[in-house]
C-alpha positions in Angstrom: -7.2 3.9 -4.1 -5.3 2.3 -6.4 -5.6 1.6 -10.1 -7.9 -1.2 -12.0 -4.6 -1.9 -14.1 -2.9 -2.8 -10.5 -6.1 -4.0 -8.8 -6.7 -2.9 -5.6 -9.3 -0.7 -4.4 -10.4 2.6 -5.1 -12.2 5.3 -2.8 -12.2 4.5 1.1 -10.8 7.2 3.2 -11.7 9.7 6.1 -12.4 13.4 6.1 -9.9 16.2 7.2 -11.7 19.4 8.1 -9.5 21.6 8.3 -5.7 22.9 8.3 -4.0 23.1 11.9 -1.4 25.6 12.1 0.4 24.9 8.8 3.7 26.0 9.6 7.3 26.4 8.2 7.8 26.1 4.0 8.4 24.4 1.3 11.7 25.0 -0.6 10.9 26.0 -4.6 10.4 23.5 -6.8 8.7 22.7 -10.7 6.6 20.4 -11.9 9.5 18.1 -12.8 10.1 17.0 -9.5 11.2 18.6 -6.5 14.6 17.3 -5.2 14.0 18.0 -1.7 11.1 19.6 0.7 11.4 21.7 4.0 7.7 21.1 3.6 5.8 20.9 8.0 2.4 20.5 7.6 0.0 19.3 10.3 -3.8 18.5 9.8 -6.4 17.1 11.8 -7.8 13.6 10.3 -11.7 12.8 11.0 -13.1 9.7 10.2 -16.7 9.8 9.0 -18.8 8.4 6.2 -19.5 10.3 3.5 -21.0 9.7 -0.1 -18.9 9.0 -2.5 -18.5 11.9 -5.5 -21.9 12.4 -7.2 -21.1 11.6 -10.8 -22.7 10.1 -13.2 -23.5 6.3 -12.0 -22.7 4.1 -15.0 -25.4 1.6 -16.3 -23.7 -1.4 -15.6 -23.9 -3.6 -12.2 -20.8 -3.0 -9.7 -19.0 -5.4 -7.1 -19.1 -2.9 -4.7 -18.9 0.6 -3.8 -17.3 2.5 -0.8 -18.7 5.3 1.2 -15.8 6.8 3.2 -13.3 9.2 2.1 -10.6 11.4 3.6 -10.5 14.9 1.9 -7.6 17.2 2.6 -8.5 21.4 1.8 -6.2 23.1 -0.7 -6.7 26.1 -2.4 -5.7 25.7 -6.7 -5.4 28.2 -9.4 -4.9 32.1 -9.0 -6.5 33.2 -8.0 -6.6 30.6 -5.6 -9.8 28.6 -5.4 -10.5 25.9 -2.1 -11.5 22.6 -2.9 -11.7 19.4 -1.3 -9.6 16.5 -2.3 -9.7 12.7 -1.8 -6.3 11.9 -0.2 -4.9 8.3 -1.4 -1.6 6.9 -0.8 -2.9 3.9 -3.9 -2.8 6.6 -6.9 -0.6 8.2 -8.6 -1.8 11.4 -10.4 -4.2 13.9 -9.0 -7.5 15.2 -10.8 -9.9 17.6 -9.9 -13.7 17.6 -11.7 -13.6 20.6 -13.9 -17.2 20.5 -14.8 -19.3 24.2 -13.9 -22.4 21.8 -13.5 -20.9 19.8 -10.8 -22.0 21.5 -7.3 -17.9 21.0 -6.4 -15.5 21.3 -8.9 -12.1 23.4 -9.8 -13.2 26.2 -12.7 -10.2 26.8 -14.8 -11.4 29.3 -17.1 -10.9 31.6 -14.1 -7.6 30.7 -13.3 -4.5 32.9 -14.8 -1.7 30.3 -13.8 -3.9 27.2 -15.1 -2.2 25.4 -19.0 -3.1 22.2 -20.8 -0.4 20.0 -21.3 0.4 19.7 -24.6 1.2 16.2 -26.2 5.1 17.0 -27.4 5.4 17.8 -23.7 7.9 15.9 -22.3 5.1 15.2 -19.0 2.8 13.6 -21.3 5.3 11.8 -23.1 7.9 10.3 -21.1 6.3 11.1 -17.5 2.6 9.7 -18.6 4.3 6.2 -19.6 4.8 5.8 -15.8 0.7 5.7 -15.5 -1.2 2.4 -15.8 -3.0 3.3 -18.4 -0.2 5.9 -20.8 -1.9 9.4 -22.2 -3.2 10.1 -25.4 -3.1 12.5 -28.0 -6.5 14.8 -28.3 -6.3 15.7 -31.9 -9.7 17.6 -31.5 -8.6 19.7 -28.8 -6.6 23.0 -30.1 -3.1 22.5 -30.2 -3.2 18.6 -29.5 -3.8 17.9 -25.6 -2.3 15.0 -23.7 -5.3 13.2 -22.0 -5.4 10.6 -19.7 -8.2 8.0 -19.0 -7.9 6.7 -15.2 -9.8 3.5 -14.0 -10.1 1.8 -10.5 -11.0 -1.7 -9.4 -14.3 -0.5 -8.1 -15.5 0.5 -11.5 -15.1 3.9 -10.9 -13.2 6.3 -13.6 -12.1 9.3 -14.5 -11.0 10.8 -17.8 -9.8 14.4 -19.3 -6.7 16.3 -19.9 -3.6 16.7 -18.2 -2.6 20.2 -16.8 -0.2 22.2 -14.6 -1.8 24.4 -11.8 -0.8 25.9 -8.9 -1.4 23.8 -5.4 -1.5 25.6 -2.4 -1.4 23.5 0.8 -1.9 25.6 4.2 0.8 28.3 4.4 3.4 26.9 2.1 4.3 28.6 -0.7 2.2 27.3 -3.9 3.8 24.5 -6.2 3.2 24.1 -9.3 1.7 20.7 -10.1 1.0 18.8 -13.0 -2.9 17.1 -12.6 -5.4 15.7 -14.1 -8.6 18.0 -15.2 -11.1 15.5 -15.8 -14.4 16.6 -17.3 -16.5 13.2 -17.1 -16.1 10.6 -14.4 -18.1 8.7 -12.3 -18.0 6.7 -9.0 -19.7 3.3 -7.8 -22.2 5.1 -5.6 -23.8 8.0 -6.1 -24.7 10.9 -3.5 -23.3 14.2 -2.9 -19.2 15.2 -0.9 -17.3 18.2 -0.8 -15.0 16.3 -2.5 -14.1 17.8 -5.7 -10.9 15.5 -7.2 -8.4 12.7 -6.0 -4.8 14.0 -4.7 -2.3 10.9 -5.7 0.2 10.0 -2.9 2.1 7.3 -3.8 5.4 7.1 -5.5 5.1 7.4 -9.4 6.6 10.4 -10.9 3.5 12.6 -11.4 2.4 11.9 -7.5 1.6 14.9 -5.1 4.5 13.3 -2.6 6.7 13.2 -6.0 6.4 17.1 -7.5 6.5 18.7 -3.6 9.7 16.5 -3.0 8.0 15.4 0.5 9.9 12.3 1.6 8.4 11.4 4.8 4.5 11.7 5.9 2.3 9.8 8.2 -1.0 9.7 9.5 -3.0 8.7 12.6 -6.2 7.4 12.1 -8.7 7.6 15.1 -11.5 5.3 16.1 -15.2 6.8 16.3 -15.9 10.4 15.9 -12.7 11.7 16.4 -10.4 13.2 14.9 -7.1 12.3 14.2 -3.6 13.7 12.5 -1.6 14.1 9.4 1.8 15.2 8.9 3.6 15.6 5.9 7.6 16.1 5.7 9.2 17.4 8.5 6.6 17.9 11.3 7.0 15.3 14.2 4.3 13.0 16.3 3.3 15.0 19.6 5.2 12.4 21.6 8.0 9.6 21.3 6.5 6.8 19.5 8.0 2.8 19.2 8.2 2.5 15.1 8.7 -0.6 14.0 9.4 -0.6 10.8 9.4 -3.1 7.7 11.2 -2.2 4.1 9.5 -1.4 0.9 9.9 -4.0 -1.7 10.7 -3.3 -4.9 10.8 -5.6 -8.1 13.3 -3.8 -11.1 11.5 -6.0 -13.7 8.2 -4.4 -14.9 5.9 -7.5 -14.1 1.8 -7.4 -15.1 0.4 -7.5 -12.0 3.0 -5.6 -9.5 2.7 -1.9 -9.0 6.2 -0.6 -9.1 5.0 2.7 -7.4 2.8 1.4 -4.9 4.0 0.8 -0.7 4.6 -2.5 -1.2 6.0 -4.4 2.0 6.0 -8.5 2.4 4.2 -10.5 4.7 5.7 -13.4 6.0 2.3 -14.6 8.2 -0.6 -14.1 9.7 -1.7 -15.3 13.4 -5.0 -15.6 14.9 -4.9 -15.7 18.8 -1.7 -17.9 19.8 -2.2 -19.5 16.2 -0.1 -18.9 13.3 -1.7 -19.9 10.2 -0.6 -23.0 8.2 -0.2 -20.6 4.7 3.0 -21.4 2.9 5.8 -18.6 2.3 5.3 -19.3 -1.5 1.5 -17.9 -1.3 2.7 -14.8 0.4 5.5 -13.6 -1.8 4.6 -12.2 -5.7 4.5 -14.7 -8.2 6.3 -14.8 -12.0 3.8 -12.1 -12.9 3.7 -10.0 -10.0 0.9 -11.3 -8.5 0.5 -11.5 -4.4 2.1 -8.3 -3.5 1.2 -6.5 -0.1 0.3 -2.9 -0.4 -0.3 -0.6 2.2 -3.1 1.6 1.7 -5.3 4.7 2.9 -7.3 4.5 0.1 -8.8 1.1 0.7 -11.4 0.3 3.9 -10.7 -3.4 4.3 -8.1 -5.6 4.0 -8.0 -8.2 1.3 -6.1 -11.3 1.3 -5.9 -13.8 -1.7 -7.5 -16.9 -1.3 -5.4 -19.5 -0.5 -4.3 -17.5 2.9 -8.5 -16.0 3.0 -9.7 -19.7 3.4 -7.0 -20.1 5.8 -8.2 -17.1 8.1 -11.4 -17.6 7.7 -11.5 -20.8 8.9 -9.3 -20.6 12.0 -11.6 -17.2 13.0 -14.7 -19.2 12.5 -13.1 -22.0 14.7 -11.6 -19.9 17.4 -15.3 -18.1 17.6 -17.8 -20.7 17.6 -19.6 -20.2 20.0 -19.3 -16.5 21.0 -20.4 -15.9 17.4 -23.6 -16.8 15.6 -23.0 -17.1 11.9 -25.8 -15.7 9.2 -26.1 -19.0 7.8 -26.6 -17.4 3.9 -24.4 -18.7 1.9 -25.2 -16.3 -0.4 -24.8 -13.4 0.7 -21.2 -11.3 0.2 -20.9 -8.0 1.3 -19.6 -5.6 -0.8 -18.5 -8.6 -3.4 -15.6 -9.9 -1.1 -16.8 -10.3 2.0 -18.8 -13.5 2.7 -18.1 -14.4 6.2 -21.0 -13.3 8.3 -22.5 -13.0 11.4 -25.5 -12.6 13.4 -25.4 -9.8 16.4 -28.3 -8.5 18.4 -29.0 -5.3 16.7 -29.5 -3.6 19.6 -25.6 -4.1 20.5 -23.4 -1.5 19.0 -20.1 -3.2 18.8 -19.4 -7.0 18.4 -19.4 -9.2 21.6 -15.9 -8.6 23.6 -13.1 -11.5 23.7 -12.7 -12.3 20.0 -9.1 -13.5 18.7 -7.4 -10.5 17.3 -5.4 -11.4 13.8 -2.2 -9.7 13.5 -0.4 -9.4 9.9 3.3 -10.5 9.8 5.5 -8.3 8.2 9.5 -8.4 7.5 11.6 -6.9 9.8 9.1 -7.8 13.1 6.6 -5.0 11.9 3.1 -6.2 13.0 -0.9 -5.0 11.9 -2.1 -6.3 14.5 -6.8 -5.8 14.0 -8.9 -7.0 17.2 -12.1 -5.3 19.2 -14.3 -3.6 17.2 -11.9 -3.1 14.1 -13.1 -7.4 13.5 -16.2 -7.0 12.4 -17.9 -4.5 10.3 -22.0 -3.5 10.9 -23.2 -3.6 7.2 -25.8 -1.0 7.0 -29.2 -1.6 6.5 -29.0 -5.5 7.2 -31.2 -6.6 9.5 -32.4 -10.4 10.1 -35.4 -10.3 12.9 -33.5 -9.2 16.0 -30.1 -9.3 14.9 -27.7 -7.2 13.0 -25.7 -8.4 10.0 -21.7 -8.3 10.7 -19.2 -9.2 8.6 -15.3 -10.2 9.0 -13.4 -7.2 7.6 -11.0 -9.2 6.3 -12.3 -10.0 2.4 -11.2 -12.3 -0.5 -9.0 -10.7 -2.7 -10.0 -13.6 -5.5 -13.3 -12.5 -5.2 -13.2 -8.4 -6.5 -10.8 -9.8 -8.5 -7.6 -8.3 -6.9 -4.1 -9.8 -7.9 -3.0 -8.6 -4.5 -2.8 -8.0 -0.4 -4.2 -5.0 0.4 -3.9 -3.8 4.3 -6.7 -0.8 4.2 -7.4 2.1 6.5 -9.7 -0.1 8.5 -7.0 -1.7 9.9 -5.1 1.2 10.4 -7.2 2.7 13.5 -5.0 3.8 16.4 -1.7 3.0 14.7 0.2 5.7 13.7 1.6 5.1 9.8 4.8 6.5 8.7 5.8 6.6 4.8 9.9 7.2 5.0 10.9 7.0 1.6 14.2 8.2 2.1 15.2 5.2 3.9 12.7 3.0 1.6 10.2 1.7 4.9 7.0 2.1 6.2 7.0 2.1 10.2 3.8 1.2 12.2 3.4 2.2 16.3 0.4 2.0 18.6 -1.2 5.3 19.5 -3.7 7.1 20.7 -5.2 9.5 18.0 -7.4 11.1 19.8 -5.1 12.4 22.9 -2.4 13.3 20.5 -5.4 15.6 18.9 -5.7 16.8 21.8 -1.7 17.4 22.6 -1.8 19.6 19.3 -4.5 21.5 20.0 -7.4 19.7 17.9 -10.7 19.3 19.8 -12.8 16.3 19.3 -15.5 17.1 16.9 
């Protein structure tokens, strides 16, 4: 999920059940930033729908909404307290609802280790600045709190006051981290999670992979009900895996519409089949103002693409499928606000007809994304015309949202396993299979 102010998208992740044999520490550390980690953590990823957080729905009409998350256990405060947080390589700092009303929320009246930041804190200060949207002073809070208002491209937010706590994750000695308590917030879709916050993962200051000094992680999203892996720091893939790996690009000059913190990598083309798309280099790389970066990121479903190259992929898809794909003919209807090429599938079929042209994403350095099979099309619930089922490409246009950006989303990700390296400044993609290297570590299938 990544912030409105860098427009991307916000809330679209998997579920992690439960902690796997957390071993090994974490060296000590403060909330000013850990130099390094010793941190080995592995945890077992499930991909399932879920609600989004039931908050309160605002009044207004929304683009879209998203209904899958990936929550990751940790126990907070001390005593300690378990809750449930949204995992998301697109934010930067963490929040937990602290609101007794709320059936899931962190209660920090009844932890000893739990203080509000205050405003003349350096954190809120000169560390806040970093956010997309800098803290405030709460002159009606006692003492002057920093507080922070948070907002996503979906329309969802989040707003309170900025604290220290202590994290626990598995084993590891506790860290003391520097989060958002937010009191109000709400989400585009209402319903009921576990979920009780948002743990930030990408690489601004006030990040979770920031303050625990973790420099590597990955993941391995499965396909289906099963479940897959995440490591963070040190702990290694059950088997030998081909990376190939593409740099993170980085632009010293703050721009408007480039997230300096975000894993930004550049694509350089996208083919369909044996095709490669006719998109010029100039639509692919960030523009004067920032504009047309590539972000990789968990917390996004779908992959969004800004128009020019859109128009180009959809059209060479619909060519290269005519035929062997019956289009819904509605011109207008767009699902979820960005996606507005659809098709017609027998509803009793549960995955899209076999043989269609899988598109593989480009990247620097001969790093590929490469989405075919079922990953193509995406069932939209409830959408039925007569006999068929509505499917839609899950490829969507970025101009549409609006998004400034390229967004590869977790969607896309299935059966590849993901690797953040930020010491060496690249992310690294390989084939696997999530499932059997579940099962190498011990993690049943669910």
């Amino acid at each position: 999920m990544i912030s409105s102010a860098s427009n991307s998208q916000c809330f679209l992740l998997f579920l992690l059940l439960f902690l796997l044999q957390p071993f090994t520490s974490r060296s000590s550390s403060t909330t000013g930033g850990a130099k390094g980690s010793s941190l080995s953590l592995v945890l077992p990823l499930r991909v399932q729908k879920v609600p989004s957080l039931a908050l309160r729905k605002p009044s207004n009409k929304l683009l879209f909404h998203h209904n899958v998350s990936l929550t990751v256990p940790l126990a907070v405060g001390t005593p300690p307290q378990n809750v449930s947080m949204v995992l998301d390589t697109g934010s930067e700092l963490s929040w937990l609802l602290c609101n007794s009303s709320a059936a899931h929320s962190f209660d920090p009246n009844r932890s000893s280790s739990y203080h509000p930041v205050p405003c003349y804190s350096p954190t809120c200060r000169d560390r806040g600045r970093d956010l997309p949207m800098p803290p405030i002073c709460d002159a009606s809070s006692p003492g002057g709190r920093c507080h922070v208002y948070l907002s996503y491209a979906d329309a969802s937010t989040a707003d309170g006051a900025i604290a220290t706590d202590s994290f626990l994750v598995g084993s590891s000695p506790s860290l003391p981290t520097v989060f958002a308590c937010v009191a109000s917030a709400y989400s585009s879709s209402g319903g009921d999670t576990d979920a009780a916050g948002l743990l930030g993962m990408n690489r601004g200051s006030l990040s979770f992979v920031t303050q625990s000094g973790i420099r590597r992680f990955s993941y391995c999203i499965p396909d289906h009900d099963a479940f897959g892996l995440l490591l963070l720091g040190n702990a290694e893939p059950p088997f030998p895996l081909p990376f190939n790996y593409t740099p993170l690009i980085q632009i010293t000059l703050p721009l408007p519409y480039f997230d300096r913190v975000a894993y930004s990598v550049q694509l350089e083309g996208i083919r369909v089949g044996h095709a490669l798309l006719p998109i010029p280099k100039s639509v692919l790389v960030p523009d004067h103002t920032g504009a047309g970066q590539t972000m990789v990121d968990s917390g996004s479903q779908f992959t969004f693409l800004l128009g020019p190259a859109y128009d180009a992929l959809k059209a060479e898809f619909s060519r290269q499928t005519r035929g062997a794909l019956a289009p819904l003919g509605e011109p207008d209807f767009v699902f979820q606000g960005a996606f507005d090429l659809c098709f017609r599938v027998p509803a009793a079929r549960e995955e899209p007809p076999p043989g269609l042209p899988a598109v593989v994403l480009l990247l620097r350095g001969g790093a590929e994304v490469a989405v075919g099979g079922e990953t193509l099309l995406y069932r939209v619930p409830g959408e039925v015309r007569g006999a068929d089922a509505v499917w839609c490409f899950t490829f969507g246009n970025s101009d549409l949202v609006p998004l400034s950006a390229y967004v590869i989303g977790h969607h896309h990700q299935q059966n590849v396993w993901v690797e953040y390296d930020l010491e060496n400044a690249r992310v690294g993609f390989a084939p696997a299979r999530c499932d059997q290297a579940s099962r190498q570590l011990g993690v049943a299938s669910p």
